[in-house]
C-alpha positions in Angstrom: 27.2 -145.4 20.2 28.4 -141.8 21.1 26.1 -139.4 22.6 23.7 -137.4 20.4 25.2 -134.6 19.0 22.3 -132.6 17.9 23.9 -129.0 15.5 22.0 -126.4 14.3 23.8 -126.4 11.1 24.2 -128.1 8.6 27.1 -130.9 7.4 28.5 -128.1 5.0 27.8 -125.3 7.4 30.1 -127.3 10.0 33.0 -127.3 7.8 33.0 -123.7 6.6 33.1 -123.2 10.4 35.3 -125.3 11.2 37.8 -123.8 8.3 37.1 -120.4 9.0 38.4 -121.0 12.5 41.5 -121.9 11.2 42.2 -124.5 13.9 45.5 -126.3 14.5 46.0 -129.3 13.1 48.4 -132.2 15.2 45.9 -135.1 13.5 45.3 -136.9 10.2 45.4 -136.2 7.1 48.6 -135.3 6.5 48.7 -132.0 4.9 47.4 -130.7 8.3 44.4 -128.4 6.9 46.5 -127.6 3.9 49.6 -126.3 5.5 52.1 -129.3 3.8 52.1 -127.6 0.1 54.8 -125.7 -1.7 54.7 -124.4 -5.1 53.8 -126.8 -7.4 50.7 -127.6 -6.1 47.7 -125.2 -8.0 45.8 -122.8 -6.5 42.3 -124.4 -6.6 43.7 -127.8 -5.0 45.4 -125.7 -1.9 41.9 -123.9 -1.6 40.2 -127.7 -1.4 42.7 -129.2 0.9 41.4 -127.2 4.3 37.8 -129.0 4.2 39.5 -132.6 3.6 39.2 -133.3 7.7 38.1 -136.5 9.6 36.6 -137.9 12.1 36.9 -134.9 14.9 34.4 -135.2 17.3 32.5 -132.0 16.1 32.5 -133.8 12.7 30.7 -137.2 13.5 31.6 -140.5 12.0 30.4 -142.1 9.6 30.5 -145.3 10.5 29.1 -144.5 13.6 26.9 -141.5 13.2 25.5 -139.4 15.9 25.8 -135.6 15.4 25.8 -133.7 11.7 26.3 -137.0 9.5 23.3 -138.8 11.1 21.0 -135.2 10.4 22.0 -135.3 7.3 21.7 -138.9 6.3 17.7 -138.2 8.1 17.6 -135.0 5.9 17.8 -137.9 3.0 15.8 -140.3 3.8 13.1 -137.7 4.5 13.4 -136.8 1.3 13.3 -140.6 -0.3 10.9 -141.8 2.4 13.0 -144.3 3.6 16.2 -144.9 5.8 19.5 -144.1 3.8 23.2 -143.9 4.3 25.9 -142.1 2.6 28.1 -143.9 1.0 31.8 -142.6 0.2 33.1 -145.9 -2.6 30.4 -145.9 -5.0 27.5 -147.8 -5.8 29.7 -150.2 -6.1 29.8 -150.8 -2.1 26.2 -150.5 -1.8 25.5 -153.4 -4.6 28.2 -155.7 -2.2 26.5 -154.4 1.5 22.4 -155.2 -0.4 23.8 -158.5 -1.5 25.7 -159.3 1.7 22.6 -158.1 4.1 19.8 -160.5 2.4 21.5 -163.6 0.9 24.3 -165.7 2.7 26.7 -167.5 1.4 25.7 -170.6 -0.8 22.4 -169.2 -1.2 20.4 -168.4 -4.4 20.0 -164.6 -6.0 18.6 -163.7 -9.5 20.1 -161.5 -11.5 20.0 -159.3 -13.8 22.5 -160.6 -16.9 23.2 -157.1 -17.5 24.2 -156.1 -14.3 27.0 -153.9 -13.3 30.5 -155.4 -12.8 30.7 -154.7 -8.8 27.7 -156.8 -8.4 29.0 -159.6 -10.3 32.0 -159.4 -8.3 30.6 -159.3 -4.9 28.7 -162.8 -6.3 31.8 -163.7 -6.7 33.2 -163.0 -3.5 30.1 -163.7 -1.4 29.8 -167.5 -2.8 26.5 -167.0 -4.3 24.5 -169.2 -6.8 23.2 -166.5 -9.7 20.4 -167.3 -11.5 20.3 -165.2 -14.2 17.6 -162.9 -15.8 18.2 -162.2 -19.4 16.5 -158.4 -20.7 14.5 -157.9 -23.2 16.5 -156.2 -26.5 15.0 -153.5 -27.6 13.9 -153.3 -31.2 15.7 -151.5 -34.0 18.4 -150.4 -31.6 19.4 -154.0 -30.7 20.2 -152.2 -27.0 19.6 -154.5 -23.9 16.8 -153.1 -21.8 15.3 -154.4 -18.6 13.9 -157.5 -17.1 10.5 -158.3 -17.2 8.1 -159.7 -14.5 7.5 -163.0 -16.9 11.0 -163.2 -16.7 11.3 -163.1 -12.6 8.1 -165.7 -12.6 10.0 -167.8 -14.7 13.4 -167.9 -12.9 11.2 -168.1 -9.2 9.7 -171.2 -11.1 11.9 -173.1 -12.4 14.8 -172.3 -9.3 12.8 -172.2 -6.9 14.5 -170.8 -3.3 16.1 -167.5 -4.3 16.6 -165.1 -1.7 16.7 -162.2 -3.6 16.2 -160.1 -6.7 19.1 -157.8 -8.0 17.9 -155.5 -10.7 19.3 -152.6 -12.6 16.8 -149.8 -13.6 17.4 -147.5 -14.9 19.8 -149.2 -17.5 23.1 -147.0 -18.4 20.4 -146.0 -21.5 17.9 -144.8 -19.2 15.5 -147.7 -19.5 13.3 -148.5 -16.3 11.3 -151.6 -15.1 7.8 -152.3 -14.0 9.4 -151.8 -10.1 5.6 -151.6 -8.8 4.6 -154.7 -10.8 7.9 -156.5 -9.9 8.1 -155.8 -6.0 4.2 -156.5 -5.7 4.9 -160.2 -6.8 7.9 -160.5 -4.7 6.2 -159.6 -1.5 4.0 -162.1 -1.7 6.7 -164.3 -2.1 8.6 -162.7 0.7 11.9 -161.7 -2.0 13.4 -158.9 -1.4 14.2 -156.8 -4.4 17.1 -155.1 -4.8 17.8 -152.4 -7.4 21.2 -150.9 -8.8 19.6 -147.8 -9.2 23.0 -146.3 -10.1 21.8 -143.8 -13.1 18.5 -142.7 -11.0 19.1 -140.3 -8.0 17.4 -137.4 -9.7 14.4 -139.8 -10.4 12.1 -137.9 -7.2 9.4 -135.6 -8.4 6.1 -137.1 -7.9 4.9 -135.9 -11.3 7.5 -138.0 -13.7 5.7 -141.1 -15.5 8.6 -143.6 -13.6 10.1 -142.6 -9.7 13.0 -144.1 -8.4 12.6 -147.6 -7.0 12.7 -146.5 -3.3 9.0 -145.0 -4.3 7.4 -148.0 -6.3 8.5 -151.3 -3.6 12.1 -152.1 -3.4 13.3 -152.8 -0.8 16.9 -151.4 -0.8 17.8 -149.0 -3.8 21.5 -147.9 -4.5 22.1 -144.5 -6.2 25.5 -143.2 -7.9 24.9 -139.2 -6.7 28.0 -138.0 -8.4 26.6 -139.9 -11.9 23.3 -137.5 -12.3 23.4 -135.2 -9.2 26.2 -132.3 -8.7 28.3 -134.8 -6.1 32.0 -135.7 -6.2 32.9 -139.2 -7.8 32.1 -142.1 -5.6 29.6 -140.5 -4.1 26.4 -142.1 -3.6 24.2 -144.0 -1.0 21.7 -146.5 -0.3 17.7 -146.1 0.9 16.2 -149.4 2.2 13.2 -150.4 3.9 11.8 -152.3 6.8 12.5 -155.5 5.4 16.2 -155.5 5.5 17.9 -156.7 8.0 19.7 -153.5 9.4 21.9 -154.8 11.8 23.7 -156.9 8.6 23.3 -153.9 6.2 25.4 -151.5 8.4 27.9 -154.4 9.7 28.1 -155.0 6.0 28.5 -150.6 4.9 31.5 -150.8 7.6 33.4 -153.6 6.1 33.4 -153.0 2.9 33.9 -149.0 2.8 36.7 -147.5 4.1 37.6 -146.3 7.6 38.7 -143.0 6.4 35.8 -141.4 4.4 36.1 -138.6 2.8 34.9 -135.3 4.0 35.2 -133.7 0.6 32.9 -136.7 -0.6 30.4 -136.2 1.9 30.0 -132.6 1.7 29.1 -133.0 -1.8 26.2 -135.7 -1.5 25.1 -133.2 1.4 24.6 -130.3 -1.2 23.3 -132.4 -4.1 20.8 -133.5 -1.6 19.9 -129.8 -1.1 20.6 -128.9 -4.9 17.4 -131.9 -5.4 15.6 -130.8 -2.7 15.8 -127.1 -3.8 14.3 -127.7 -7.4 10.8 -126.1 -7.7 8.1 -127.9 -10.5 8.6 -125.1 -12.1 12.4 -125.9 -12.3 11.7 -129.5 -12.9 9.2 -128.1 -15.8 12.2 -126.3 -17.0 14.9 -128.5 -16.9 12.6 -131.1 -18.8 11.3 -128.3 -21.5 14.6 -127.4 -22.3 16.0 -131.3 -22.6 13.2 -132.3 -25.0 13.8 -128.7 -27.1 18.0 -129.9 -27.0 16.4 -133.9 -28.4 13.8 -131.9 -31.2 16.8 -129.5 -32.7 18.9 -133.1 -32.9 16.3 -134.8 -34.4 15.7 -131.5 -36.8 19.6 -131.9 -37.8 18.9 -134.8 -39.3 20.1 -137.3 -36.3 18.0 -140.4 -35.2 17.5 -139.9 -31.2 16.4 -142.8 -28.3 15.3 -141.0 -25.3 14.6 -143.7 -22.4 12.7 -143.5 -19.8 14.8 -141.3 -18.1 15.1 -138.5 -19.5 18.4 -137.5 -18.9 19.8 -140.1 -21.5 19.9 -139.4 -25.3 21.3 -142.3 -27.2 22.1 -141.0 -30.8 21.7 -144.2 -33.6 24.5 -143.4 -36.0 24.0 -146.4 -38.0 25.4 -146.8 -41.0 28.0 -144.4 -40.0 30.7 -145.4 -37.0 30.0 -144.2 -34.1 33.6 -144.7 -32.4 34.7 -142.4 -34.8 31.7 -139.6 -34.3 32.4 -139.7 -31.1 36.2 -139.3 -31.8 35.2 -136.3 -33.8 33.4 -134.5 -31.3 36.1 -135.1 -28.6 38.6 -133.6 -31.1 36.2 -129.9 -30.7 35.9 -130.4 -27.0 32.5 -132.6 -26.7 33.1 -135.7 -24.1 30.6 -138.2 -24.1 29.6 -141.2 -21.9 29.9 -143.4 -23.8 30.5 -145.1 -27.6 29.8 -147.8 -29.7 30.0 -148.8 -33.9 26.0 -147.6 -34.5 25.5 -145.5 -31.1 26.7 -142.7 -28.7 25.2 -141.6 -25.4 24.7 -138.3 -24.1 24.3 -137.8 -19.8 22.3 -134.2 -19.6 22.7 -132.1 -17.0 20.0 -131.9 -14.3 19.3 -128.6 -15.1 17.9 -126.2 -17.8 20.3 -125.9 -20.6 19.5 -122.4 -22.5 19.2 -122.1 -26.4 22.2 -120.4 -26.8 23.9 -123.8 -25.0 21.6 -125.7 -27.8 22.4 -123.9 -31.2 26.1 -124.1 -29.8 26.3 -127.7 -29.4 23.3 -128.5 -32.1 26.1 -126.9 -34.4 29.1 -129.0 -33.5 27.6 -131.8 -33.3 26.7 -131.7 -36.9 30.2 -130.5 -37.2 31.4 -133.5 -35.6 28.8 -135.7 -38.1 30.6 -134.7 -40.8 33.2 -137.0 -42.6 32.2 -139.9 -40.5 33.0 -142.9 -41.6 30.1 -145.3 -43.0 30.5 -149.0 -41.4 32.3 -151.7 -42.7 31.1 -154.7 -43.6 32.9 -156.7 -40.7 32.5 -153.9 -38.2 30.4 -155.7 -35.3 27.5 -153.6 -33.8 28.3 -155.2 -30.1 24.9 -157.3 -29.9 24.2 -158.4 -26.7 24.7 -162.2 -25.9 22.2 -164.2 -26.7 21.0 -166.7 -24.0 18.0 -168.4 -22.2 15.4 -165.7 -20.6 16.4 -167.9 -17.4 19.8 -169.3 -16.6 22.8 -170.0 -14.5 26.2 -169.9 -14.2 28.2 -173.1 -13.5 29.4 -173.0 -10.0 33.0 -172.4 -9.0 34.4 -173.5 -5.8 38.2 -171.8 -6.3 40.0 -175.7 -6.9 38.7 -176.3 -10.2 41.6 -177.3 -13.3 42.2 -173.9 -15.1 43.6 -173.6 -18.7 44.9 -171.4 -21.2 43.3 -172.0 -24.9 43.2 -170.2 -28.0 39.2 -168.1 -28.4 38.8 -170.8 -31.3 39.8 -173.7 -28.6 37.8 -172.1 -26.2 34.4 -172.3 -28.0 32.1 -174.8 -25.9 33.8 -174.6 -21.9 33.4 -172.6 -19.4 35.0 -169.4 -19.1 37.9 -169.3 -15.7 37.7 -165.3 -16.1 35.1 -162.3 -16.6 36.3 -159.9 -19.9 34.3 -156.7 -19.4 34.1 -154.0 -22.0 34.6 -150.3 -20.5 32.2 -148.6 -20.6 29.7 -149.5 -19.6 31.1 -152.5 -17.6 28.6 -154.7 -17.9 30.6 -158.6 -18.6 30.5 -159.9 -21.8 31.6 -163.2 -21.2 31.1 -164.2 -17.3 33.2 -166.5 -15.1 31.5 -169.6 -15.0 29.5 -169.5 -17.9 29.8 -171.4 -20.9 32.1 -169.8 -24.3 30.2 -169.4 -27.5 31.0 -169.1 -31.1 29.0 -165.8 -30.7 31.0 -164.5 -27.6 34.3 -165.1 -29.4 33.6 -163.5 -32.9 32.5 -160.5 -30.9 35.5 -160.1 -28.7 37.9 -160.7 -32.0 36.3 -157.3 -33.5 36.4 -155.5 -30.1 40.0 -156.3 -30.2 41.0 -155.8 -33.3 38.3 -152.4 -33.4 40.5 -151.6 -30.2 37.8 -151.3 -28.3 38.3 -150.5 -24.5 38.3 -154.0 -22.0 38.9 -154.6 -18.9 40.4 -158.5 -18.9 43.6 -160.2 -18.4 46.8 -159.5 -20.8 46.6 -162.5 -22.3 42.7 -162.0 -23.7 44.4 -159.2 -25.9 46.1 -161.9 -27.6 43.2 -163.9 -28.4 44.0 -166.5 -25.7 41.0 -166.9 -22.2 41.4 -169.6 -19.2 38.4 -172.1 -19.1 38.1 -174.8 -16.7 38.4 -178.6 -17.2 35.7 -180.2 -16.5 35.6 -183.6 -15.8 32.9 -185.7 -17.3 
């Protein structure tokens, strides 16, 4: 490790300095501080390109962090109460570097069924046996939820061995889980829980009725910054506590992100650190105040609103009318959404307080944008989540198995050869290695013909999926 370089300022601080010095670049990247432009390129991107450095040795490393990088990574896990790391591709690296640090290859994780893509895929890569944890669906809404602890006592009964839990809460609609409950009965058991704790960075103050993980027992939390903090996209990090194993967790952070982070990136997650660490309760009293004013006026236009537990996600029912086309109609008068389904859109607020003029502006196009929807059709599906056992698994691939192309019809009854993942939210809705219903297919037949947004091979668009042979 390189000696301590202890700076009285702070990441961002460094780099203004470092810019204002106007220093001569004969390093990466190569626009050399911004000087390889020409006309074309627009004003605000020439003013960014300066503060886009590397690895100088006044600028730490992240992968081996010593001087402004490891303050500021302290500076966060003083504020989580816990040890965290920046993390410059996503939650998406933290999910694979959790999995990779507490279960080994061949080994047995439970899972959440309606987990996030990247941790499916690090599964995947890593060659480990998923058990998997069905959600509860929430009633009248029909949305997937979160996992229960009858459901984790379950799957620890009946596959016994698991060396971890991965969980997602909050959900992409803001719902959380019993973490306290949860991580009490897995440290008796000595399991690890993990949580893809993507949607819940802002999730601190002592005073909200659910914290983030990192406060109620996980043991290693992954947060999305840029998804509910003012960060750039992909940043995020990871918090984790004495029970992982460090010494795999950082071997793991190093292989899997890349050797040229971002500067720009990590700037950002240093001031939305500061921007959370900034907010008073009375800002936190504001910001909340002025999000339950925004969901009343909705609910006084008429609209029928889920607020979960976090309260930065309003999910607006628009059953019977289509919701793909509401949310259409307010993209056409410049309202983008997260995301949109045939009886539901979701709203991300911003962490901060949104005044009433902001409210009776948007209150008012929004019931613009209600008008003239389209009432559902008969055949429209309303994307129900798969129905399965509360405990299950996948059937285990080994990469030599006899692959095949059918028709969906053909398909019905084997085991899917590839994951077809609508987007968003990117959770799979048919996994590789689990078995094809009649449900599954009539569901991805409206999605395709609804033109509905998946991520999936060519060939799925034509109503045709590989399944394996299995040999009886």
């Amino acid at each position: 490790m390189a000696p301590s370089r202890k700076n009285p300022f702070t990441f961002l601080e460094t780099l203004e300095q470092h810019v204002s010095e106007h220093r001569v670049s004969f390093h990466v990247p190569g626009h050399h501080n911004g000087t390889v432009t020409d006309h074309t390129l627009p004003s605000a991107f020439a003013k960014v390109m300066p503060y886009d450095l590397t690895e100088l040795a006044h600028l730490d490393d992240l992968h081996d962090a010593s001087g402004i990088i490891d303050q500021a990574e302290k500076a966060l896990g003083k504020l989580y109460e816990s040890k965290s790391k920046w993390l410059v591709n996503g939650s998406t690296v933290g999910n694979w570097s959790m999995l990779a640090a507490t279960v080994k290859r061949g080994e047995r994780v439970y899972v959440q069924r309606n987990s996030h893509k990247s941790v499916w895929n690090a599964i995947e890569w890593l060659g480990l046996e998923p058990i998997l944890l069905t959600p509860t669906i929430e009633r009248g809404t029909g949305i997937p939820t979160v996992v229960t602890l009858e459901t984790i006592e379950q799957a620890v009964q009946e596959f016994p061995g698991g060396r971890a839990v991965m969980l997602t809460s909050p959900t992409y609609y803001g719902d959380m889980a019993d973490i306290r409950a949860i991580s009490n009965y897995l440290f008796s058991l000595e399991i690890p829980l993990l949580v893809d704790e993507a949607h819940g960075a802002h999730l601190i103050h002592p005073k909200l009725l659910q914290r983030s993980a990192i406060f109620e027992g996980a043991s290693a939390v992954v947060q999305s910054a840029h998804k509910t903090l003012p960060a750039l996209t992909m940043g995020a990090w990871i918090h984790y506590k004495e029970d992982i194993d460090e010494i795999r967790l950082k071997h793991a952070l190093s292989s899997f992100q890349t050797s040229s982070p971002s500067y720009l990136i990590m700037a950002s997650l240093d001031y939305a650190r500061s921007y959370l660490e900034s907010l008073t309760d009375e800002a936190w009293s504001s910001i909340q105040k002025s999000h339950a004013h925004f969901v009343l006026e909705l609910k006084r236009a008429g609209f029928t609103v889920k607020v979960g537990d976090d309260f930065t996600k309003v999910t607006v029912m628009t059953y019977p009318k289509n919701g793909l086309v509401f949310s259409e109609h307010l993209a056409s008068i410049g309202i983008d959404i997260e995301l949109a389904a045939v009886d539901h859109v979701l709203f991300c607020l911003p962490l901060r307080e949104i005044t009433k003029q902001e409210i009776e502006h948007w209150i008012k196009l929004i019931k613009k944008a209600a008008t003239h929807v389209p009432i559902i059709d008969e055949d429209e599906t309303i994307f129900p989540f798969p129905q399965t056992q509360r405990v299950s698994e996948l059937y285990t691939l080994i990469g030599n198995e006899q692959v095949q192309r059918l028709s969906f019809k053909q398909a019905i009854g084997f085991v899917s050869a590839e994951t077809v993942i609508p987007y968003p939210p990117g959770i799979p809705w048919i996994l590789k290695g689990e078995r094809i219903t009649e449900e599954k297919i009539r569901v991805l037949l409206e999605w395709i013909s609804l033109g509905r947004k998946l991520q999936a091979s060519k060939h799925v668009m034509i109503e045709q999926i590989d399944v394996i042979v299995e040999e009886f």
